[in-house]
Structure formats: structure tokens, C-alpha cells
PDB file of N, CA, C and O in Angstrom, chain B, residues numbered from 101:
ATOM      1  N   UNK B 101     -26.157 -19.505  55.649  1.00  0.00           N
ATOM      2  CA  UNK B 101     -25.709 -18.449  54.778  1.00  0.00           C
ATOM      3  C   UNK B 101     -24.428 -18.858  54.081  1.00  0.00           C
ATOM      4  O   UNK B 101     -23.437 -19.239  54.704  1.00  0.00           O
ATOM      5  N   UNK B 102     -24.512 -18.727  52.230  1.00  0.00           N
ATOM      6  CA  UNK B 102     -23.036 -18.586  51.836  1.00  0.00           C
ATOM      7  C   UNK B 102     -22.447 -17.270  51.994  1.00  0.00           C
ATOM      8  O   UNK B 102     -23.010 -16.198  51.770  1.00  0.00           O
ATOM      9  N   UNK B 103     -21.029 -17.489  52.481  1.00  0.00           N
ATOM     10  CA  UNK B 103     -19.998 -16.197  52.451  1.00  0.00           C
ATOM     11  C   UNK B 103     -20.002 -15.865  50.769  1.00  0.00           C
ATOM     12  O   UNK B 103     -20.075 -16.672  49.843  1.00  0.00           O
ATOM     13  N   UNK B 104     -19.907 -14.526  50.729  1.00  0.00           N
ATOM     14  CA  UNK B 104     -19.082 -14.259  49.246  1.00  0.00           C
ATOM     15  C   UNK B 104     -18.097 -15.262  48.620  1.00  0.00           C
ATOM     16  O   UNK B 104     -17.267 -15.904  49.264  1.00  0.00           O
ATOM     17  N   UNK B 105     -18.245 -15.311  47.561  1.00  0.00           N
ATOM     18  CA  UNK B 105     -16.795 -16.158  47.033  1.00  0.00           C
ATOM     19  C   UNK B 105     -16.101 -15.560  45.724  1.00  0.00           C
ATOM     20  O   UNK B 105     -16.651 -15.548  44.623  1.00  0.00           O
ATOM     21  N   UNK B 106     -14.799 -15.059  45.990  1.00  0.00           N
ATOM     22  CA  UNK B 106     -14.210 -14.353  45.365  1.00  0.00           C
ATOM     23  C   UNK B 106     -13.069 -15.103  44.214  1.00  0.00           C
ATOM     24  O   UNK B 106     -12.595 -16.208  44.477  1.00  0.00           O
ATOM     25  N   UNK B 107     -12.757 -14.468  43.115  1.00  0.00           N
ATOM     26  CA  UNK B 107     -11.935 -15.470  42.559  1.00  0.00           C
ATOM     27  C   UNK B 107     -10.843 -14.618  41.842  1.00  0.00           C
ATOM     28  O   UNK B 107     -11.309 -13.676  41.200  1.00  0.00           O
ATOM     29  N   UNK B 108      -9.148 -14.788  41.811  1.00  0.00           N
ATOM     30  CA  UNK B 108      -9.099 -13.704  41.327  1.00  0.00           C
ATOM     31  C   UNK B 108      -7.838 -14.603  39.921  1.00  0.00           C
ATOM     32  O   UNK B 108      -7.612 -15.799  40.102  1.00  0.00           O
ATOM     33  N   UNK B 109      -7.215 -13.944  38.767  1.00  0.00           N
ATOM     34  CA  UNK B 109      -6.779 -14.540  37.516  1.00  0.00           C
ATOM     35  C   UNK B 109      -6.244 -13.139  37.421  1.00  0.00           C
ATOM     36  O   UNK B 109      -6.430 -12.150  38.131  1.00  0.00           O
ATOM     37  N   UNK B 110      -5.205 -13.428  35.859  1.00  0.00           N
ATOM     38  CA  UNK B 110      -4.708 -12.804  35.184  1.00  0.00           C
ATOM     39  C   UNK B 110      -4.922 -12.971  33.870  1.00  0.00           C
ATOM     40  O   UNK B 110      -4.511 -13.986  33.309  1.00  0.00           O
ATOM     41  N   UNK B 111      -5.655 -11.912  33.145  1.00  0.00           N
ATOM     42  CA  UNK B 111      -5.706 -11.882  31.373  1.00  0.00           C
ATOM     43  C   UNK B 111      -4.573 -11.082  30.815  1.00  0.00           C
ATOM     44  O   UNK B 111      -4.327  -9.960  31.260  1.00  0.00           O
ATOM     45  N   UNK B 112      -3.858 -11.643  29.825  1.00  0.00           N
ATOM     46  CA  UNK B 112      -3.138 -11.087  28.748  1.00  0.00           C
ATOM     47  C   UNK B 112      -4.273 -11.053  27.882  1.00  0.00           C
ATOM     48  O   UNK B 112      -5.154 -11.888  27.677  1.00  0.00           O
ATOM     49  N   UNK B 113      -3.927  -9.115  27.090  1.00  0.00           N
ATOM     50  CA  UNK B 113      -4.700  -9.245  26.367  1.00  0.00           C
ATOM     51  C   UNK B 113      -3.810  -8.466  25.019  1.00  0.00           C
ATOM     52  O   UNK B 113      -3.139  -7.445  25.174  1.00  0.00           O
ATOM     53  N   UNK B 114      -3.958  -9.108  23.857  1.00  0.00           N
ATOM     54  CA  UNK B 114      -2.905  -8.563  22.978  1.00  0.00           C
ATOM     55  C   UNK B 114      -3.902  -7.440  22.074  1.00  0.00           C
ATOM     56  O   UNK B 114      -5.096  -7.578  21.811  1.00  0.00           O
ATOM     57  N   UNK B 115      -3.102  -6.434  21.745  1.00  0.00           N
ATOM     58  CA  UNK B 115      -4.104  -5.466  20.903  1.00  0.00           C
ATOM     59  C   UNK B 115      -3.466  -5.403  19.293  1.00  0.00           C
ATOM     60  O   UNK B 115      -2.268  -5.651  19.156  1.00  0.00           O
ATOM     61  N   UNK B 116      -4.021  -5.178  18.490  1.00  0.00           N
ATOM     62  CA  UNK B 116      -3.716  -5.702  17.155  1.00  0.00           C
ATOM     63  C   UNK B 116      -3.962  -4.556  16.526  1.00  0.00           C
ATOM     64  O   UNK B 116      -4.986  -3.931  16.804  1.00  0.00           O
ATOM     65  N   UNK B 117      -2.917  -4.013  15.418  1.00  0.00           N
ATOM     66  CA  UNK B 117      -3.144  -3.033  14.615  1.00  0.00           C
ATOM     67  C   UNK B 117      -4.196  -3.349  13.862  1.00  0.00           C
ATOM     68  O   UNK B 117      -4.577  -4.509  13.710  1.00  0.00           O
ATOM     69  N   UNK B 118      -4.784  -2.258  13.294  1.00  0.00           N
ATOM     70  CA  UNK B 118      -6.164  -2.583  12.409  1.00  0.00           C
ATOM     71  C   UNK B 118      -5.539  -1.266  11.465  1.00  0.00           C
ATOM     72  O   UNK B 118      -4.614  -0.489  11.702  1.00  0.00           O
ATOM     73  N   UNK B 119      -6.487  -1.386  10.276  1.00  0.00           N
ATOM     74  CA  UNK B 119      -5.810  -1.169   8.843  1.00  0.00           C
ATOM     75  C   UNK B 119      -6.869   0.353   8.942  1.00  0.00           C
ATOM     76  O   UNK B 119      -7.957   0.462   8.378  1.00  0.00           O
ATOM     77  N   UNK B 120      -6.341   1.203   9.629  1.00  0.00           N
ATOM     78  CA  UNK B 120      -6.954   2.322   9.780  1.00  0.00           C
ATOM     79  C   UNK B 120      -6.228   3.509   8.697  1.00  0.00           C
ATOM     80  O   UNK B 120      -6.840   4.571   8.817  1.00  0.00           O
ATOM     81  N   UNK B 121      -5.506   3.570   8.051  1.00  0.00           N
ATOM     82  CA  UNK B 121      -4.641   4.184   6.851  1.00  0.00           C
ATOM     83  C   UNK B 121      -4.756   3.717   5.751  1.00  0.00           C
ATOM     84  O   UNK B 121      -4.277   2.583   5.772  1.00  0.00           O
ATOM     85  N   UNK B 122      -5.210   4.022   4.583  1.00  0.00           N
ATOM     86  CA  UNK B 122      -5.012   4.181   3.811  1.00  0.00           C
ATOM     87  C   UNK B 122      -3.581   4.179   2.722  1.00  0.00           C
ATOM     88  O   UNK B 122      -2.695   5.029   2.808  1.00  0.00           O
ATOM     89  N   UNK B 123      -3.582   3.083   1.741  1.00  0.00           N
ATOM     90  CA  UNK B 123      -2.116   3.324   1.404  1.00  0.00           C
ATOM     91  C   UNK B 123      -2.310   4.387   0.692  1.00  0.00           C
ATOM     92  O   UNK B 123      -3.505   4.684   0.694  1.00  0.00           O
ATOM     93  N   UNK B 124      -1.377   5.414  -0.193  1.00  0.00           N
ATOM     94  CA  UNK B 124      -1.266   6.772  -0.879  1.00  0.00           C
ATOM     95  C   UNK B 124      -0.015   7.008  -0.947  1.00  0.00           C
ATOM     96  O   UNK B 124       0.861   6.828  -0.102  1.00  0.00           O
ATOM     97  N   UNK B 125       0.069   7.664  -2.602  1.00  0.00           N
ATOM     98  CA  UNK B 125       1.312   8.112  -2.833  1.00  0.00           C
ATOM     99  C   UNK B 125       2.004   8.226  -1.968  1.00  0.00           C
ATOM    100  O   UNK B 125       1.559   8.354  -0.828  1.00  0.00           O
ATOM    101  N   UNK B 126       3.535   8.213  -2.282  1.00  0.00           N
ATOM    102  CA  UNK B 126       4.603   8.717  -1.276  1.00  0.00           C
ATOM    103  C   UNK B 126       4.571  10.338  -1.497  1.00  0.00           C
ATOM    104  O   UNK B 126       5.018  11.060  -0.606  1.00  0.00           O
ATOM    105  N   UNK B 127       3.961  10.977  -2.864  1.00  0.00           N
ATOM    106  CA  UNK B 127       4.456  12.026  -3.043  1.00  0.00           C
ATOM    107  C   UNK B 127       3.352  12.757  -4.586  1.00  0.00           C
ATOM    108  O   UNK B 127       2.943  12.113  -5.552  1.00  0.00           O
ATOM    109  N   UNK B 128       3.195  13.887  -4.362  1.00  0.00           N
ATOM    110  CA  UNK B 128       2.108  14.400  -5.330  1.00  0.00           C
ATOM    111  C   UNK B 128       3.051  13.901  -6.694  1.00  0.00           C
ATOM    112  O   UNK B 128       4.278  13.951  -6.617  1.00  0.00           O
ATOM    113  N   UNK B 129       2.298  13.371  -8.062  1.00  0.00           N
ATOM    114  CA  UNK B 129       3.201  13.427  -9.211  1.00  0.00           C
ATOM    115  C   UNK B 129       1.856  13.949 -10.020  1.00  0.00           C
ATOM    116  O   UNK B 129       0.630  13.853 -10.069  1.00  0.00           O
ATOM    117  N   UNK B 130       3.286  14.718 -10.756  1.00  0.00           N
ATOM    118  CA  UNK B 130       2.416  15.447 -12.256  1.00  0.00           C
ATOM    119  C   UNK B 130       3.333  15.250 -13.582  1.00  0.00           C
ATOM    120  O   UNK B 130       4.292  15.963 -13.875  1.00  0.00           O
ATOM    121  N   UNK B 131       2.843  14.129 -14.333  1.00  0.00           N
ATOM    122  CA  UNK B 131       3.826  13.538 -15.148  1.00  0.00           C
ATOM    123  C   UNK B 131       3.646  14.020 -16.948  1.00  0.00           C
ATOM    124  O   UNK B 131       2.538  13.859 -17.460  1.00  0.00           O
ATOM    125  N   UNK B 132       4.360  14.376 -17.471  1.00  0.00           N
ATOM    126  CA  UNK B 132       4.512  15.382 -18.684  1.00  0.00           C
ATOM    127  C   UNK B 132       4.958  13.994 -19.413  1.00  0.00           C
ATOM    128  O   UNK B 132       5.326  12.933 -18.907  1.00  0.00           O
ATOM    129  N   UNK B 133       4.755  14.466 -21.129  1.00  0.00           N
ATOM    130  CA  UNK B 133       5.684  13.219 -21.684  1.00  0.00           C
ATOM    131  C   UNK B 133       5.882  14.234 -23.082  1.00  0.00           C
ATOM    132  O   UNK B 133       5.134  14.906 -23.793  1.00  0.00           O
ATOM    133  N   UNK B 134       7.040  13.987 -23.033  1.00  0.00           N
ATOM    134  CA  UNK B 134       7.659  15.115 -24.378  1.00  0.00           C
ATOM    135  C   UNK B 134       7.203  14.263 -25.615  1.00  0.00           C
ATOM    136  O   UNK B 134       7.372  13.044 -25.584  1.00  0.00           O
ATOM    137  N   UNK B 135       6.846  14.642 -26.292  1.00  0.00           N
ATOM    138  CA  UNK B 135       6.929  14.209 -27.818  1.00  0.00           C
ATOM    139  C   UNK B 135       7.777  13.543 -28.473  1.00  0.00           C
ATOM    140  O   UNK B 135       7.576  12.832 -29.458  1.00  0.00           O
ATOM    141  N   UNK B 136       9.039  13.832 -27.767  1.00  0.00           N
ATOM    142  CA  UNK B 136      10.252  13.048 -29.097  1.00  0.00           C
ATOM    143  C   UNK B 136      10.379  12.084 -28.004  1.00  0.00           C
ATOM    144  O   UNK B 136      11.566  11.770 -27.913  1.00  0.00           O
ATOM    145  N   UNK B 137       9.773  11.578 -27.274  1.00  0.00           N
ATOM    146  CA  UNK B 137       9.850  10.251 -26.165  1.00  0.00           C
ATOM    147  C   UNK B 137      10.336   9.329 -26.759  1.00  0.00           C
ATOM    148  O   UNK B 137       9.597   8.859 -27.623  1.00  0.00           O
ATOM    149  N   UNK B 138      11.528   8.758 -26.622  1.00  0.00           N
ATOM    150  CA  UNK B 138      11.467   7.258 -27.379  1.00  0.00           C
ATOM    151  C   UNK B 138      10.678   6.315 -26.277  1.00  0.00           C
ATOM    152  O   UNK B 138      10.447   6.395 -25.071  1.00  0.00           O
ATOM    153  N   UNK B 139      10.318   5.156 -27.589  1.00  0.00           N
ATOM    154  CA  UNK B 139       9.577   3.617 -27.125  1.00  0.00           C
ATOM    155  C   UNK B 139      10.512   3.233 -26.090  1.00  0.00           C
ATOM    156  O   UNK B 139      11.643   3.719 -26.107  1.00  0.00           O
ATOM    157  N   UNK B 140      10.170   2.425 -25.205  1.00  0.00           N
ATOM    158  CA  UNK B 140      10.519   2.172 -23.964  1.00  0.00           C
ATOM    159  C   UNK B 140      11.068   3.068 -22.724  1.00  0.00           C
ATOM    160  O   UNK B 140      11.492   2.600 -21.668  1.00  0.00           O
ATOM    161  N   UNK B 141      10.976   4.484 -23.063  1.00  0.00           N
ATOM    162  CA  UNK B 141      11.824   5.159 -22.453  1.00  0.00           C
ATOM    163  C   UNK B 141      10.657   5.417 -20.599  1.00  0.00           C
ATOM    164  O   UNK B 141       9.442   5.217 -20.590  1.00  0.00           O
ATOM    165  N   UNK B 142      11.223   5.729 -19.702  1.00  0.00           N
ATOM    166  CA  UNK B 142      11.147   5.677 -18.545  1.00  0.00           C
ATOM    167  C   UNK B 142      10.153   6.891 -18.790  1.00  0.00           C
ATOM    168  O   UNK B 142      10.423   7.641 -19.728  1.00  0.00           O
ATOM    169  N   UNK B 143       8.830   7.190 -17.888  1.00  0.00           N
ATOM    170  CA  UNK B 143       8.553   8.106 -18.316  1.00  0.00           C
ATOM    171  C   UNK B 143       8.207   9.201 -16.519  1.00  0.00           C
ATOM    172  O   UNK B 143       8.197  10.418 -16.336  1.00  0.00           O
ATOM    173  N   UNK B 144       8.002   8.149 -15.643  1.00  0.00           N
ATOM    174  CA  UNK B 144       7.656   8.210 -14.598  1.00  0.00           C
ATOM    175  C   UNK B 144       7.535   7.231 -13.776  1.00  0.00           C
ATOM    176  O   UNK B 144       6.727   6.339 -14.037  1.00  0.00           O
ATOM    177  N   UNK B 145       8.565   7.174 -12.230  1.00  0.00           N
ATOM    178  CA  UNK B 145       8.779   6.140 -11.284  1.00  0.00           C
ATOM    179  C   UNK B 145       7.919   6.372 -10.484  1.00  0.00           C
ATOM    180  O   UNK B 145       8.136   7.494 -10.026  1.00  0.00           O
ATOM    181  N   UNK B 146       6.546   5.684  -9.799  1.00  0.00           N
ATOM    182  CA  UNK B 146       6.095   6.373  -8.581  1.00  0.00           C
ATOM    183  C   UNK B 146       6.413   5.214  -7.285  1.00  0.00           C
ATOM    184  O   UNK B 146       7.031   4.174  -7.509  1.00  0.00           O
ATOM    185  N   UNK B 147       5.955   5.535  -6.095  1.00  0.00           N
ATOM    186  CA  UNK B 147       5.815   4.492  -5.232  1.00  0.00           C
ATOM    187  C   UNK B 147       4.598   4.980  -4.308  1.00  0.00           C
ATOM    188  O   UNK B 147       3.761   5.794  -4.697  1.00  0.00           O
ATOM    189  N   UNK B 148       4.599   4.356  -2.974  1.00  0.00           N
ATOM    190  CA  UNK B 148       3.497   4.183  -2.036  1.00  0.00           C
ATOM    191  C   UNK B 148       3.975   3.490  -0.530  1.00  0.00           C
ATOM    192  O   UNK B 148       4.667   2.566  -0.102  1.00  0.00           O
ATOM    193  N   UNK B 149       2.864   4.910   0.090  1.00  0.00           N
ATOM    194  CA  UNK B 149       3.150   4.574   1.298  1.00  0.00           C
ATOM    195  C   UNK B 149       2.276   3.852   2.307  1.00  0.00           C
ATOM    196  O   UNK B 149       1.323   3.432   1.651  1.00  0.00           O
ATOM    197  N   UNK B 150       2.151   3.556   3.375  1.00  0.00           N
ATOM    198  CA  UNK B 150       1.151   2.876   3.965  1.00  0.00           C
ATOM    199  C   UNK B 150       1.254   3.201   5.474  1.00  0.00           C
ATOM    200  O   UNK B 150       1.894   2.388   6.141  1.00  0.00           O
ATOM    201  N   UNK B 151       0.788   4.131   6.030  1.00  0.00           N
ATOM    202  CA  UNK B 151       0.893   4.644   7.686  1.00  0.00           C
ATOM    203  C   UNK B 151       0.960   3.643   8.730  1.00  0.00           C
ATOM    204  O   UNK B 151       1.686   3.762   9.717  1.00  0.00           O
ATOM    205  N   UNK B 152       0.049   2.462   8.466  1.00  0.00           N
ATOM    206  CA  UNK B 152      -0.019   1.506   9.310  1.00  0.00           C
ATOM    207  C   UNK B 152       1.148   0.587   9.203  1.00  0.00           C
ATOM    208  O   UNK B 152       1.581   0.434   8.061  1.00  0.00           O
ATOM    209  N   UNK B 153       1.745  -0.056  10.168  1.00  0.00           N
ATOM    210  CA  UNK B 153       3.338  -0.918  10.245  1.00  0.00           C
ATOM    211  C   UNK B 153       2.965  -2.193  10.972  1.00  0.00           C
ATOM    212  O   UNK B 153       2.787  -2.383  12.175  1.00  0.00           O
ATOM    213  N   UNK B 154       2.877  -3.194   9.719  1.00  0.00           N
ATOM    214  CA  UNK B 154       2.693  -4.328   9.701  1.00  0.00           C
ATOM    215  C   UNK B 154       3.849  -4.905   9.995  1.00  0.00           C
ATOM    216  O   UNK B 154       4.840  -4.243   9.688  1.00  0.00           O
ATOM    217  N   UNK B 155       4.020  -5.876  10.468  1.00  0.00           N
ATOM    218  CA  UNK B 155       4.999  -6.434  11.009  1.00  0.00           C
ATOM    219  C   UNK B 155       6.589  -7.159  10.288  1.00  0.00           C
ATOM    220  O   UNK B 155       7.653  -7.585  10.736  1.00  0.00           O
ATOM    221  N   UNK B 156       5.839  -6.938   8.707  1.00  0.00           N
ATOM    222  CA  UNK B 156       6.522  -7.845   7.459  1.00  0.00           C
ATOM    223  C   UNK B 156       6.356  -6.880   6.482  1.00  0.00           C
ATOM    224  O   UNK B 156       6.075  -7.449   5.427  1.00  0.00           O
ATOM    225  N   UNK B 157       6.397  -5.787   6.363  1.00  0.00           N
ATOM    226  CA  UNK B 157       6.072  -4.596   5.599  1.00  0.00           C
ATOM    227  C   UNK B 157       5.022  -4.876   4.450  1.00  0.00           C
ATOM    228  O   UNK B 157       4.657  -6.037   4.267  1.00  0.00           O
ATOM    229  N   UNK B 158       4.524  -3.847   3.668  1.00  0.00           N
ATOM    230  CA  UNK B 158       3.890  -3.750   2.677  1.00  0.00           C
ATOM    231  C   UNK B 158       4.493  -4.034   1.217  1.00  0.00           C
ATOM    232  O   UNK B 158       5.660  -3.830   0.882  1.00  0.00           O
ATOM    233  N   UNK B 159       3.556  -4.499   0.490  1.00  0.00           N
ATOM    234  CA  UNK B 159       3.559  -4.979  -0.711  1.00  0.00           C
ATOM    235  C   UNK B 159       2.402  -4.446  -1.252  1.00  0.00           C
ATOM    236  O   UNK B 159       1.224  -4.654  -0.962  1.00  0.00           O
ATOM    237  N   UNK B 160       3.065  -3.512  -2.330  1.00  0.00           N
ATOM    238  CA  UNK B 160       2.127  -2.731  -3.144  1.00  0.00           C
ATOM    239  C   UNK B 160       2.024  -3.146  -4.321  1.00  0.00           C
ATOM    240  O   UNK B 160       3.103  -3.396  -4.858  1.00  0.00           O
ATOM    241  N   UNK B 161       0.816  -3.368  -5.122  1.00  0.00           N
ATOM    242  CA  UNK B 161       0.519  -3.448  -6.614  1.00  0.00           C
ATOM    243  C   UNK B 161       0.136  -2.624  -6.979  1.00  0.00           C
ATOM    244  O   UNK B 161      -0.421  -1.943  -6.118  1.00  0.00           O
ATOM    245  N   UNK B 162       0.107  -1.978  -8.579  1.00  0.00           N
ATOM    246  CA  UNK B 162       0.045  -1.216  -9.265  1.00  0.00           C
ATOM    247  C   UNK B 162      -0.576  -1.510 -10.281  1.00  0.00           C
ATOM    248  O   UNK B 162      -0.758  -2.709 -10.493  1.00  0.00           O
ATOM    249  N   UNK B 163      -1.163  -0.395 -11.349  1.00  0.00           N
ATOM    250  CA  UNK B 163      -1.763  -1.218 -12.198  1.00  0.00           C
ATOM    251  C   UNK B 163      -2.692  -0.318 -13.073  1.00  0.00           C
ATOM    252  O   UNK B 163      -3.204   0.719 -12.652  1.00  0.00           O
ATOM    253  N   UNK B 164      -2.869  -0.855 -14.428  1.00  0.00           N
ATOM    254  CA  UNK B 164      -3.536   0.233 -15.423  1.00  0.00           C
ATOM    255  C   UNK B 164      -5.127   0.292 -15.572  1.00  0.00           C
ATOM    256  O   UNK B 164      -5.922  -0.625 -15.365  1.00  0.00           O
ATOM    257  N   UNK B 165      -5.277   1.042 -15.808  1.00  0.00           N
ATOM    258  CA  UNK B 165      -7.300   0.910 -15.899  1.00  0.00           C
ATOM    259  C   UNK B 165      -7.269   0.410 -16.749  1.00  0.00           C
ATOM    260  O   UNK B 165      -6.228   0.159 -17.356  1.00  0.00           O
ATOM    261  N   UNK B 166      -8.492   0.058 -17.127  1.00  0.00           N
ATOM    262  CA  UNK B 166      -8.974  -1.354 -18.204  1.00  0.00           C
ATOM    263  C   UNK B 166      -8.443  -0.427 -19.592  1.00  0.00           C
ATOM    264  O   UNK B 166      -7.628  -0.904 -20.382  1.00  0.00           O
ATOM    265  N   UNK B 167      -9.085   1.090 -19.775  1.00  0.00           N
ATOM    266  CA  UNK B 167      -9.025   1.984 -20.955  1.00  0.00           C
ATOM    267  C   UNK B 167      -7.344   1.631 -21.324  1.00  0.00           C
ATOM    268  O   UNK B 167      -6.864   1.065 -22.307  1.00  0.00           O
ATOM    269  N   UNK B 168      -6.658   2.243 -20.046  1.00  0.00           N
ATOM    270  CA  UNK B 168      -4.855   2.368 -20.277  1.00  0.00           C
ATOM    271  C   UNK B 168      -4.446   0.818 -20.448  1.00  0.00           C
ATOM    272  O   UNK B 168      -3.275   0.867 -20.823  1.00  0.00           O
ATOM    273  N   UNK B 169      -4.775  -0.330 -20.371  1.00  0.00           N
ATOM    274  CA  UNK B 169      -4.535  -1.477 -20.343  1.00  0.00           C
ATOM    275  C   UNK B 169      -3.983  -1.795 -21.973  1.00  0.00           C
ATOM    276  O   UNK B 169      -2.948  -2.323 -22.379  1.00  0.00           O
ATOM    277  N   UNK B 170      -5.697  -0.966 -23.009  1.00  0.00           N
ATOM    278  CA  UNK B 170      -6.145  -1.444 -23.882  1.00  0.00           C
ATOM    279  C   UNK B 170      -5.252  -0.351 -24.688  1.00  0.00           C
ATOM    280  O   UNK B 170      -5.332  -0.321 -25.916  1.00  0.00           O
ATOM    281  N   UNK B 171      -4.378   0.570 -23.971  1.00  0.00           N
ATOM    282  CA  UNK B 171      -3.807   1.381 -25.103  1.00  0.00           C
ATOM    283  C   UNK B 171      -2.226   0.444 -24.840  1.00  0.00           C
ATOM    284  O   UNK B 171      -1.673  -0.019 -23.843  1.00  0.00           O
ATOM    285  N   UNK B 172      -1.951   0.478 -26.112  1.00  0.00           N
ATOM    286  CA  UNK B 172      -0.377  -0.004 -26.635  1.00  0.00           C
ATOM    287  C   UNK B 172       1.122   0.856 -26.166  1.00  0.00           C
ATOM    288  O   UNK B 172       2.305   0.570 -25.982  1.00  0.00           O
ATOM    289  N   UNK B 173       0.228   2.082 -26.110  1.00  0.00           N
ATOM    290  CA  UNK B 173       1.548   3.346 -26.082  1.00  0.00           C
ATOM    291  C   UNK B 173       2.085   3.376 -24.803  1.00  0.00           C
ATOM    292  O   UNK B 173       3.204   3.821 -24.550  1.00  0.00           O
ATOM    293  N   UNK B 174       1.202   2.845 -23.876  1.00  0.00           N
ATOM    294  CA  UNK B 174       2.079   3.230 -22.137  1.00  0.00           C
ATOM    295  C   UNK B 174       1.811   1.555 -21.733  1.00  0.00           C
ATOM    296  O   UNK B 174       0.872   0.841 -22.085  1.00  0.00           O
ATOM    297  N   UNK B 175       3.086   1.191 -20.797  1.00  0.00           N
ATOM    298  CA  UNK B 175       2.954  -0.145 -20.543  1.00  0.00           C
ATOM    299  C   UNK B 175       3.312   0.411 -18.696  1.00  0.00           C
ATOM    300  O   UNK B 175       3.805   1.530 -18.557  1.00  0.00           O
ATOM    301  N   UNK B 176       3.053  -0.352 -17.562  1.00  0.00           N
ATOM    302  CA  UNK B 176       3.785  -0.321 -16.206  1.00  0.00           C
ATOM    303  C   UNK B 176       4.569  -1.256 -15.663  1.00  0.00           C
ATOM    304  O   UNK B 176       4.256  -2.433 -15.845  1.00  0.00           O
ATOM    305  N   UNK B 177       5.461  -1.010 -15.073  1.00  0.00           N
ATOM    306  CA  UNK B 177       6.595  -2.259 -15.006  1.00  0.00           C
ATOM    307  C   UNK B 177       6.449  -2.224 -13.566  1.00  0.00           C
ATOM    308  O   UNK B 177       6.462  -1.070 -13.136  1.00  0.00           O
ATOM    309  N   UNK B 178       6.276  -3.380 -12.430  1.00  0.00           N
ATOM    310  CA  UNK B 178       6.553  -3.441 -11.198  1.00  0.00           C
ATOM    311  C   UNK B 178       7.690  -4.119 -11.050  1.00  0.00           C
ATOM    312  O   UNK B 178       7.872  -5.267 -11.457  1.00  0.00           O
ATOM    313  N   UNK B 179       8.854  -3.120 -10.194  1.00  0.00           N
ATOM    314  CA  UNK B 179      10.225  -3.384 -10.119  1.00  0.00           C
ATOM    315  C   UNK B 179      10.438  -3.602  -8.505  1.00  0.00           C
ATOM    316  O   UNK B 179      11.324  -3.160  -7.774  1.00  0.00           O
ATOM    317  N   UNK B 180       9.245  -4.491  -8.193  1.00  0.00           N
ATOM    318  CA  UNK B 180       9.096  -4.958  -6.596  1.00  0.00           C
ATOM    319  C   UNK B 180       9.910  -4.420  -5.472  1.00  0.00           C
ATOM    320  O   UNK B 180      10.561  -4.972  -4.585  1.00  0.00           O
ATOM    321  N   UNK B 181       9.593  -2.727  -5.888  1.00  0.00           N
ATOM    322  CA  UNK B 181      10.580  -2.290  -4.233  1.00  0.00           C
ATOM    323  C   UNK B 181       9.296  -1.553  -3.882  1.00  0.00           C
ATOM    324  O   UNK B 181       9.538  -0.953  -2.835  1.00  0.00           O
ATOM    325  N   UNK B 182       8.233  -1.352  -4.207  1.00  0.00           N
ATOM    326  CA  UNK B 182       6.951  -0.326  -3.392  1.00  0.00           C
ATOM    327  C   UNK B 182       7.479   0.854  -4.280  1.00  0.00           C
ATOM    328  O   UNK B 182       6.964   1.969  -4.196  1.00  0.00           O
TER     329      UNK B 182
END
């Protein structure tokens, strides 16, 4: 007869955030643009948040639909703070 043979170890096991959030506004915007607007003038700053906390933070891009791309009158500036 073999006896039982038992064996015993230790696992580290690391658990890893997973991208369960959604990035989304920081904040509802509803953006107006007066008429006597001058060219270049600021019209609306937004940013973005991201629930999940990556270790090296987030980096958000921004960006116009193909239609708003193709219009001249609104341009978007990324001023790399999110």
C-alpha cells in the first residue's frame, strides 16, 4: 500500500483592475454661443473623468465628428490637462 502523499506551497496571487467604468464628463455641459462671439474666442472648457485608477493616471482625447471637423466655424484645442 501507498500512504497518502501530501504537498503543501504558497501562491501569490495579484488581482488587477479591469476597465469596468466608463470614462464621462466630469460634469453635465449645456453650451450657448452668443452671436457677437468673436473668432477665436473660448467658447466652452470641458474635461473627463474615469472611475477606474490606473496607476499612471488617464489621458483623455477629444475630438470633433467628421460633420464638426468639416465645419470651419468651431475648432477644439487639447490643452493636455484631461
Amino acid at each position: 500500500e501507498n500512504p497518502a502523499q501530501t504537498g503543501r506551497g504558497y501562491v501569490a496571487i495579484t488581482i488587477l483592475d479591469i476597465n469596468d467604468n466608463a470614462p464621462e464628463f466630469a460634469m453635465d455641459y449645456e453650451t450657448t454661443v452668443c452671436e457677437n462671439a468673436q473668432p477665436g474666442q473660448v467658447i466652452q472648457k470641458i474635461s473627463a473623468i474615469d472611475k477606474d485608477d490606473p496607476p499612471n493616471g488617464h489621458q483623455f482625447y477629444f475630438s470633433l465628428t467628421a460633420e464638426a471637423a468639416n465645419n470651419h466655424n468651431f475648432t477644439l484645442q487639447d490643452n493636455k490637462g484631461n
